[in-house]
DRENVEXLO-879987 format. One record per atom (N, C-alpha, C, O): residue in one letter; atom name; x, y, z. Coordinates in Angstrom, 2 decimals, decimal comma, padded with zeros to 5 digits, m for minus. Example, Ala and Ser with C-alpha at 12.3 -4.5 7.8 and 13.67 -1.06 7.14 Angstrom:
2
TIRO   rest   atom         x         y         z
TIRO      A      N    013,19   m005,69    007,80
TIRO      A     CA    012,30   m004,50    007,80
TIRO      A      C    013,20   m003,30    007,80
TIRO      A      O    014,24   m003,32    008,46
TIRO      S      N    012,85   m002,25    007,08
TIRO      S     CA    013,67   m001,06    007,14
TIRO      S      C    012,90    000,03    007,87
TIRO      S      O    013,41    001,14    008,04
***
This chain:
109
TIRO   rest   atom         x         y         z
TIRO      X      N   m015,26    066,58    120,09
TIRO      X     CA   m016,02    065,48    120,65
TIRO      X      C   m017,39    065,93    121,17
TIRO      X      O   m018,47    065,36    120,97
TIRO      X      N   m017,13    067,16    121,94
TIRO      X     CA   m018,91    067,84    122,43
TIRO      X      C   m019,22    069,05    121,42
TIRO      X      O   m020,10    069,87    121,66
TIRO      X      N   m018,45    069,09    120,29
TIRO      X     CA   m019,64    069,75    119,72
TIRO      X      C   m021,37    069,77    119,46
TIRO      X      O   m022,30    070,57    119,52
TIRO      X      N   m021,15    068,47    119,17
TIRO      X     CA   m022,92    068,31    118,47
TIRO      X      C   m023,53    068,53    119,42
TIRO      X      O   m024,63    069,03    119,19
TIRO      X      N   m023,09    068,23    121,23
TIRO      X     CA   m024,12    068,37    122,43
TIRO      X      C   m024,16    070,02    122,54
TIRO      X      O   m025,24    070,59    122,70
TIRO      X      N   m022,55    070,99    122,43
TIRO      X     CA   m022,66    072,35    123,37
TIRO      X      C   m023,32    072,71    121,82
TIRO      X      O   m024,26    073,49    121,98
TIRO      X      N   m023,14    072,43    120,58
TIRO      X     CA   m023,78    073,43    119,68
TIRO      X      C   m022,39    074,27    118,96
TIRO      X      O   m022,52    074,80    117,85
TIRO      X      N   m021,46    074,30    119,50
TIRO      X     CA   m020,13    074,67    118,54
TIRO      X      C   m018,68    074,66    118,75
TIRO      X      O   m018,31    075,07    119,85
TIRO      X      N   m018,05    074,40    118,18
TIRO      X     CA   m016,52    073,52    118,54
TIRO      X      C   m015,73    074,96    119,39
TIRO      X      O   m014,66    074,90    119,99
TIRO      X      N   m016,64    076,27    119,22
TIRO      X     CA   m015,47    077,30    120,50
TIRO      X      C   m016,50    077,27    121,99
TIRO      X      O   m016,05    077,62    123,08
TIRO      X      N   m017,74    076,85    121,80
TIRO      X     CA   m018,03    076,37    123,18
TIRO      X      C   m017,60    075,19    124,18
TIRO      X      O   m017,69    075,04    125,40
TIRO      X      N   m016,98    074,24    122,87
TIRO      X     CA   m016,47    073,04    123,88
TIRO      X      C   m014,80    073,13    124,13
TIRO      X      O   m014,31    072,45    125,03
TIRO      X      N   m013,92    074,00    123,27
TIRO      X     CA   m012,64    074,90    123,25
TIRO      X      C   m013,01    075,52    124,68
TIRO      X      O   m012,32    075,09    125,60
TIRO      X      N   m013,94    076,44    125,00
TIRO      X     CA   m013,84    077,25    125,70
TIRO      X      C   m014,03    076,28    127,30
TIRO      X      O   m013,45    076,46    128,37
TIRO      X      N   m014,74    075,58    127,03
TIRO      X     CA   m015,19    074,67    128,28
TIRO      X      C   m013,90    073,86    129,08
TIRO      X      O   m013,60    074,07    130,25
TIRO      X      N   m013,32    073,03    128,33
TIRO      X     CA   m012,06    072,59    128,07
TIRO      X      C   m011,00    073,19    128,57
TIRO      X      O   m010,20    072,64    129,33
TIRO      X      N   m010,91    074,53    128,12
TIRO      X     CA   m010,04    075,23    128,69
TIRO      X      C   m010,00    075,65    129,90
TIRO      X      O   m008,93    075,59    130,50
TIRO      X      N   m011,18    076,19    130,53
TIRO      X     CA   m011,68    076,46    131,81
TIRO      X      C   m011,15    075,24    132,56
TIRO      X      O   m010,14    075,32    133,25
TIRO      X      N   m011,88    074,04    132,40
TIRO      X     CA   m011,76    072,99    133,31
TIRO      X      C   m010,51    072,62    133,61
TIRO      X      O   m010,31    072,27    134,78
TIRO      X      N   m009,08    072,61    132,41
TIRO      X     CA   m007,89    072,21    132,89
TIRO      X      C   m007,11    073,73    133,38
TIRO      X      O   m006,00    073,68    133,91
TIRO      X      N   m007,61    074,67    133,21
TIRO      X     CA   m006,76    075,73    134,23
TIRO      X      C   m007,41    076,41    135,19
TIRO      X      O   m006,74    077,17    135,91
TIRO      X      N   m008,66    076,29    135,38
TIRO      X     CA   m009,96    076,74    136,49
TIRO      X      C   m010,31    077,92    135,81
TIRO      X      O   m011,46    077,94    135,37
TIRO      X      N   m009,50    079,04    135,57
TIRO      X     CA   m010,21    080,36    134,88
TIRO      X      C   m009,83    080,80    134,16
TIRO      X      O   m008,81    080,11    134,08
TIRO      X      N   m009,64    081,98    132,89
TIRO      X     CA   m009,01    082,09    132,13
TIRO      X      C   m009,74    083,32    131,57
TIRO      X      O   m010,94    083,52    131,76
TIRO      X      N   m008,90    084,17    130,85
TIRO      X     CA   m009,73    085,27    130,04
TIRO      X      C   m009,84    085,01    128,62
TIRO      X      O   m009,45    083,94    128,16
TIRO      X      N   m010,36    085,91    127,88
TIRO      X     CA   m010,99    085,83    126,44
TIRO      X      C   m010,00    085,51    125,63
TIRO      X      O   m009,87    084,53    124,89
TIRO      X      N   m008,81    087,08    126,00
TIRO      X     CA   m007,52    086,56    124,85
TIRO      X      C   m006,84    085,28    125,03
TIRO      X      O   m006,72    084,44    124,13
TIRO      X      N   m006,52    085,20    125,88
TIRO      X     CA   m005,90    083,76    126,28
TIRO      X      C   m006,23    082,71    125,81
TIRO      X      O   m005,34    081,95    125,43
TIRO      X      N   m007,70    082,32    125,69
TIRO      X     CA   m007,97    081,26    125,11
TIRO      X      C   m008,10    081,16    124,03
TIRO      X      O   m007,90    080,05    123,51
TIRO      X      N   m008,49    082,33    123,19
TIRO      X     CA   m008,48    082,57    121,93
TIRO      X      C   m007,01    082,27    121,64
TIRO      X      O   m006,61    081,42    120,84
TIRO      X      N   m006,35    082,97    122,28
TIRO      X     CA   m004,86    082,71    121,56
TIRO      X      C   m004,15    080,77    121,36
TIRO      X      O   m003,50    080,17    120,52
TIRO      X      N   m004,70    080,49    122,52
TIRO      X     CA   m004,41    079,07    122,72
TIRO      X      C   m004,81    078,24    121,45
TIRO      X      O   m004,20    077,19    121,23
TIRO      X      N   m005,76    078,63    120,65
TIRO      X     CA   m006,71    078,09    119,75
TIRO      X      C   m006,41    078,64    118,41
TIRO      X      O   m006,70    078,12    117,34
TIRO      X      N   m005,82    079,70    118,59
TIRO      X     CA   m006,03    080,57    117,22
TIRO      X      C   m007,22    080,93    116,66
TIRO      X      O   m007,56    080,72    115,49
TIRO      X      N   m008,09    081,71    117,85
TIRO      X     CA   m009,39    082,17    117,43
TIRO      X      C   m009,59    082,92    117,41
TIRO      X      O   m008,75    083,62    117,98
TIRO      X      N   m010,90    083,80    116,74
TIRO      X     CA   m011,03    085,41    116,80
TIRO      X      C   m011,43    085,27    118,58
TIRO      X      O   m012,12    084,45    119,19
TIRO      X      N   m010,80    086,23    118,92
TIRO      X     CA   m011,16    087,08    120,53
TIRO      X      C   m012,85    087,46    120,47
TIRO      X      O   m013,51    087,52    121,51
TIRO      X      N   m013,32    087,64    119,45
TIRO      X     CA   m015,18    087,70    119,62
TIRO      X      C   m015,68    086,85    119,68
TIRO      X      O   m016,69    086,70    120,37
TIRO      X      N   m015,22    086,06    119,05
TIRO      X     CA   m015,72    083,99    119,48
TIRO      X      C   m015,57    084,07    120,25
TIRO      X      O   m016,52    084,61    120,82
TIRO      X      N   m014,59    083,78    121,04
TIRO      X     CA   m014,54    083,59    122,50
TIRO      X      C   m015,58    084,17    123,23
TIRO      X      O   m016,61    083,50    123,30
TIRO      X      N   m015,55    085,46    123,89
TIRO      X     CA   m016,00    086,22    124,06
TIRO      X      C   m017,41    086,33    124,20
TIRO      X      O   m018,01    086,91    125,11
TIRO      X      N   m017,91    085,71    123,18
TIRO      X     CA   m019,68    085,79    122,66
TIRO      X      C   m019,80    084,64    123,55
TIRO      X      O   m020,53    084,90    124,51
TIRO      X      N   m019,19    083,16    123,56
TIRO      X     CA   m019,32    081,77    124,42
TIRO      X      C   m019,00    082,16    125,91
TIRO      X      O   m019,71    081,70    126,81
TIRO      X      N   m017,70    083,18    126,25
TIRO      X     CA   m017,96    082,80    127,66
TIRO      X      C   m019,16    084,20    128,73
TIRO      X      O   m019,48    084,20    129,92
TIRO      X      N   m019,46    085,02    127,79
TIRO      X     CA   m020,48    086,02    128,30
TIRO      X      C   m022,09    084,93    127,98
TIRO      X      O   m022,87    084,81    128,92
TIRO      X      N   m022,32    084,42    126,97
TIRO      X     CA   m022,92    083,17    126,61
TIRO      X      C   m023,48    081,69    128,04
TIRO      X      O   m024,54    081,27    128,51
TIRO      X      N   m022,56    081,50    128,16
TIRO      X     CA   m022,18    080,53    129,19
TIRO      X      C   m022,08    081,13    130,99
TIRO      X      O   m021,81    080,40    131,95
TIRO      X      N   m022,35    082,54    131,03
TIRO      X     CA   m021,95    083,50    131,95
TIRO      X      C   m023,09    083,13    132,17
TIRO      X      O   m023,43    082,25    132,95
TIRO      X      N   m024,13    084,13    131,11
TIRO      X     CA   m025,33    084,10    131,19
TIRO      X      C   m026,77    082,84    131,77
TIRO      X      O   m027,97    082,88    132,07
TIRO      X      N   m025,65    081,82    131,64
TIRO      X     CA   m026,57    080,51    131,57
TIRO      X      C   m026,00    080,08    133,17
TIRO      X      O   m026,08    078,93    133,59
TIRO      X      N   m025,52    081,03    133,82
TIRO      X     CA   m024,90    080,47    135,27
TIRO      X      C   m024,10    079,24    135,65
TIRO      X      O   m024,05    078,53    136,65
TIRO      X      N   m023,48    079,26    134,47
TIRO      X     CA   m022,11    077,99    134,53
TIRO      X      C   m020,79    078,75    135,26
TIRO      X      O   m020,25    078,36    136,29
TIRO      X      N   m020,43    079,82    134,54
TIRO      X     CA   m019,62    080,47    134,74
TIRO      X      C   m019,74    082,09    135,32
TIRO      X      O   m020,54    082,91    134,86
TIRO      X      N   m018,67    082,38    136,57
TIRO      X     CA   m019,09    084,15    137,11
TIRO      X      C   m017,61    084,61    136,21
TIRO      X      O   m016,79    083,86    135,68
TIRO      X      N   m017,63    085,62    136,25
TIRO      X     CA   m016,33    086,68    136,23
TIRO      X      C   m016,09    087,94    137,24
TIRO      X      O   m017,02    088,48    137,83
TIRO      X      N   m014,98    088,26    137,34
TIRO      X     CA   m014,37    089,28    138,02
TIRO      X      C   m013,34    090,08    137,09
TIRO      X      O   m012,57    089,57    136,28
TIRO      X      N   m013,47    091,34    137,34
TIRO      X     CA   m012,04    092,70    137,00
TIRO      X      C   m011,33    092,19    136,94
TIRO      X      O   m011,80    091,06    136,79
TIRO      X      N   m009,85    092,09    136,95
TIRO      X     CA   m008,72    091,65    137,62
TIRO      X      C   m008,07    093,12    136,52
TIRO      X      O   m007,71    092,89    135,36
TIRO      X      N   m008,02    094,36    137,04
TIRO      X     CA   m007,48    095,07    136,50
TIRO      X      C   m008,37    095,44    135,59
TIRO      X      O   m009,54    095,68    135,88
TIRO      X      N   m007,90    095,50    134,46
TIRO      X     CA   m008,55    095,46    133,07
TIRO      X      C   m009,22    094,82    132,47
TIRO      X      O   m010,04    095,20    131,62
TIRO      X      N   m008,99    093,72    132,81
TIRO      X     CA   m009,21    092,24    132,27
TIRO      X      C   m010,42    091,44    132,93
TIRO      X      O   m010,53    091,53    134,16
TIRO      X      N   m011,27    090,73    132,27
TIRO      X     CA   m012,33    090,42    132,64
TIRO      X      C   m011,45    088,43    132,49
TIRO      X      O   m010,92    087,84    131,54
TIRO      X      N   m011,77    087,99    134,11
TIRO      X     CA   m011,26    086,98    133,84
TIRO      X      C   m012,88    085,75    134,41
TIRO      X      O   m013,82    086,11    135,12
TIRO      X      N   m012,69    084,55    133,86
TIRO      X     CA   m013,95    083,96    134,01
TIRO      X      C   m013,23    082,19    134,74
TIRO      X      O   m012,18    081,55    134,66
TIRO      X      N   m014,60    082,07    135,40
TIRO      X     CA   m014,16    081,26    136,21
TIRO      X      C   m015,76    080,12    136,26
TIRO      X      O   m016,77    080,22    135,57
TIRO      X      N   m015,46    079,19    137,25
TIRO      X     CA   m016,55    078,53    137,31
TIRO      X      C   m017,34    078,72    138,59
TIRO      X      O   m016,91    078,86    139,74
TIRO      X      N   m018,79    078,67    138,07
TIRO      X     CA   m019,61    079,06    139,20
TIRO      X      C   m019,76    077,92    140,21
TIRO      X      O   m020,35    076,89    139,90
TIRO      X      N   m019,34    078,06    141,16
TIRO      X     CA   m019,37    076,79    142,40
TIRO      X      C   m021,05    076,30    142,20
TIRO      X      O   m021,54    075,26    141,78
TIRO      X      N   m021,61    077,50    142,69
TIRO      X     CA   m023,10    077,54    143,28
TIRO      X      C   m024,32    076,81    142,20
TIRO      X      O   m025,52    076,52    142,33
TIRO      X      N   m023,39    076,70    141,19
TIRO      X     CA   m024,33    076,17    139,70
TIRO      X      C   m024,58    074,49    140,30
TIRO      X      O   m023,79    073,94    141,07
TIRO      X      N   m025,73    073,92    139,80
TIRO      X     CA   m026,00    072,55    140,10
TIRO      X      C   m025,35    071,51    138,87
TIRO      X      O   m025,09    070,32    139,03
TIRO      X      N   m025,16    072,20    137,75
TIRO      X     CA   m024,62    071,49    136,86
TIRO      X      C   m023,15    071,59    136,48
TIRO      X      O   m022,57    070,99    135,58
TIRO      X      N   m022,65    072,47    137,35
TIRO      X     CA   m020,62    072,65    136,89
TIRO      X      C   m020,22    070,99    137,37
TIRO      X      O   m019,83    070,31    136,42
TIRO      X      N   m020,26    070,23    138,78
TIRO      X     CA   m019,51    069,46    139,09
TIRO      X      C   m019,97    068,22    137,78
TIRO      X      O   m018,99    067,70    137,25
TIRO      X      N   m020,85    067,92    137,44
TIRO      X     CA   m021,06    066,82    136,77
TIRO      X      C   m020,56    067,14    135,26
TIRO      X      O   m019,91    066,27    134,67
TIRO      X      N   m020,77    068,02    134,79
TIRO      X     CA   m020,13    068,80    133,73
TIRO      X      C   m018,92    068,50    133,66
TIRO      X      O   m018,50    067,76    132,77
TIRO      X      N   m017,98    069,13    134,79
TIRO      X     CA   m016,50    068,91    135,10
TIRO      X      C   m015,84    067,88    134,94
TIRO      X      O   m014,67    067,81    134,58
TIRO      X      N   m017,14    066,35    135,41
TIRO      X     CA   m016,68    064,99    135,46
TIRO      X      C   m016,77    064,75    133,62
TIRO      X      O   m015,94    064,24    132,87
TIRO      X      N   m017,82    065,19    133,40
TIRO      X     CA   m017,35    064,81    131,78
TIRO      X      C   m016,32    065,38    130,87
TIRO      X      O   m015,72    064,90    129,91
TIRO      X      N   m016,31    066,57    131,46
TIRO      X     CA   m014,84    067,18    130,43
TIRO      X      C   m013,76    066,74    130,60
TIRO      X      O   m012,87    066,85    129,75
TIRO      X      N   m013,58    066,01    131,97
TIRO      X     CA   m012,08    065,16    132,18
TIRO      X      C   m012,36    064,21    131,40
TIRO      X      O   m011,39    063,75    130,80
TIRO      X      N   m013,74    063,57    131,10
TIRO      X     CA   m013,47    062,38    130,47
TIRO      X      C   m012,98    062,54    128,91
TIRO      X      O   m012,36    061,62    128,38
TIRO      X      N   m013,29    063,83    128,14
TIRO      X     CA   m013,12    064,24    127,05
TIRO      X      C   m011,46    064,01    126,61
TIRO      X      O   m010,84    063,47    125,69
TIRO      X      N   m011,07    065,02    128,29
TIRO      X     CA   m009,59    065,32    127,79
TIRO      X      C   m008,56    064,59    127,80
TIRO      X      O   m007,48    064,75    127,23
TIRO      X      N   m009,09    063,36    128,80
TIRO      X     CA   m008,47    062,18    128,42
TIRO      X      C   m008,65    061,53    127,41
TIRO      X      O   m007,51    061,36    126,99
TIRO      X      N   m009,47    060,95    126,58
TIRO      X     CA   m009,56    060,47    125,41
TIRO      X      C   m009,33    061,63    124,01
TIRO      X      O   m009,53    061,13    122,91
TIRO      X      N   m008,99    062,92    124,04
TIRO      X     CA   m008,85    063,56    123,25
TIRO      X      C   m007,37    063,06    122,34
TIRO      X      O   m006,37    062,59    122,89
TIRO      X      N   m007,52    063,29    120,80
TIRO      X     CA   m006,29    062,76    119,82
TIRO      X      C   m005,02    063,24    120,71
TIRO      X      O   m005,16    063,97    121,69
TIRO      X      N   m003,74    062,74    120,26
TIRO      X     CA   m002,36    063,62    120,81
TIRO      X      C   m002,60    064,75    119,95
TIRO      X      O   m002,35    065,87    120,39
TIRO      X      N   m002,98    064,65    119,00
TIRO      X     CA   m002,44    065,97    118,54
TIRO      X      C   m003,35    067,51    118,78
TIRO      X      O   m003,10    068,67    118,45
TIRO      X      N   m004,42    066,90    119,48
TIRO      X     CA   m005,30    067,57    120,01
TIRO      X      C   m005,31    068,44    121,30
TIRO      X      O   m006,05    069,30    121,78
TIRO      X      N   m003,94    067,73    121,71
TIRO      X     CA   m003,74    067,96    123,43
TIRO      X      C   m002,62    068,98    123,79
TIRO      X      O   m002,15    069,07    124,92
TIRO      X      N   m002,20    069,79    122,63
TIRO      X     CA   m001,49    071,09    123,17
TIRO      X      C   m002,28    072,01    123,48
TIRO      X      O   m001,93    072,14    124,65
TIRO      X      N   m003,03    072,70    123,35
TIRO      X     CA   m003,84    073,93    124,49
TIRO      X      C   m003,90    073,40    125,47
TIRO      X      O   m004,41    074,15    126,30
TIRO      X      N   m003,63    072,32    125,94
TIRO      X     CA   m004,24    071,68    127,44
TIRO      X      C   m002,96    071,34    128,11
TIRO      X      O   m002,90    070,71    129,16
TIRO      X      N   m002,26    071,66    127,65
TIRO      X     CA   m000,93    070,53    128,69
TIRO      X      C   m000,13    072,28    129,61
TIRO      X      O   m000,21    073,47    129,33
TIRO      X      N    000,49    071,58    130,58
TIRO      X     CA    000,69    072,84    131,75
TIRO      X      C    001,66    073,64    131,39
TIRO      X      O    002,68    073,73    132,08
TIRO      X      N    001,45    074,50    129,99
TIRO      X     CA    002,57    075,57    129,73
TIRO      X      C    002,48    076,45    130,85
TIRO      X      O    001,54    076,29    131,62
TIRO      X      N    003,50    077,55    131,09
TIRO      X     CA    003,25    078,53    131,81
TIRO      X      C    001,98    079,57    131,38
TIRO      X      O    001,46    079,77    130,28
TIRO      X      N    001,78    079,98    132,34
TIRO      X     CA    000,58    080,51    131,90
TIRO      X      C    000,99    082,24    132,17
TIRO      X      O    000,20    083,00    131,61
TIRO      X      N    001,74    082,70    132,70
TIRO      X     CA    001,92    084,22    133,30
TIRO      X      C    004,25    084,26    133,55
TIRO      X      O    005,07    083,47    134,03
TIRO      X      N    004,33    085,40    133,02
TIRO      X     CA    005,91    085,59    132,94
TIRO      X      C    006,50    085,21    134,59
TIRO      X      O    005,92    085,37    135,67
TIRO      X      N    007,57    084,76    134,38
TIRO      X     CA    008,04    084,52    135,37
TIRO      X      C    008,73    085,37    136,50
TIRO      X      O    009,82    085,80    136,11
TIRO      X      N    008,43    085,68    137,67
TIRO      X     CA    008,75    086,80    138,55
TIRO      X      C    010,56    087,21    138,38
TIRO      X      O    011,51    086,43    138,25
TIRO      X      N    010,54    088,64    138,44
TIRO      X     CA    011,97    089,16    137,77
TIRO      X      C    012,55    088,99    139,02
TIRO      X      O    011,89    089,36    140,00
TIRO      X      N    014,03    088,33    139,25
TIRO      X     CA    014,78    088,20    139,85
TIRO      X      C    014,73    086,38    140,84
TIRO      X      O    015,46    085,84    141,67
TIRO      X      N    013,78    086,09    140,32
TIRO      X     CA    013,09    084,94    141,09
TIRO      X      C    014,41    083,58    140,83
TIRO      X      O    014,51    083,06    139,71
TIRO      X      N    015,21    083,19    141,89
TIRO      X     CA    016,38    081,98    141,41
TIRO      X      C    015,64    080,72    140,81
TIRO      X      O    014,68    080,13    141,30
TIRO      X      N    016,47    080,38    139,35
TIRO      X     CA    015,61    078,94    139,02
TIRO      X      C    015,96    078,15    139,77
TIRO      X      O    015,49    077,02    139,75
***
């Protein structure tokens, strides 16, 4: 739906994704999508760059998040909900609340 505005269907993947889980790393979303991990990658260092989005370590892992301090994330934000609501059904599995991280060992269901 925002391709033609961001310029390519793994910048508005990547956007998308951010907005319904707040942060996320490279593989992850790539995997969600079935994309090369350098796509990714190139959009959210891309989008880093343009002060939408900061990142932090978390170990190994470079995880990315949204920049509060940016003047354009909240209005942004309001349009990507509007996306993901009108997005096809069949469009709407990367987005719906799978688990996202294994579940703690010994933890009672």
């Amino acid at each position: 739906m925002l391709e033609a505005v961001l310029g390519s269907l793994a910048a508005e993947r990547v956007l998308l994704f951010l907005h319904r889980y707040g942060q996320a790393y490279g593989r992850q979303i790539a995997g969600a999508f079935d994309m090369p991990v350098s796509e990714v990658q190139k959009q959210l260092r891309k989008l880093e760059l343009g002060g939408l989005l900061v990142s932090q370590m978390l170990g190994r892992t470079r995880v990315y998040g949204w920049n509060p301090r940016h003047v354009c994330v909240a209005p942004l934000r309001e349009l990507l909900q509007v996306v993901l609501e009108h997005l096809p059904p069949e469009q709407t599995a990367p987005y719906t609340g799978a688990r996202r991280r294994p579940r703690r060992s010994g933890k009672p269901r």
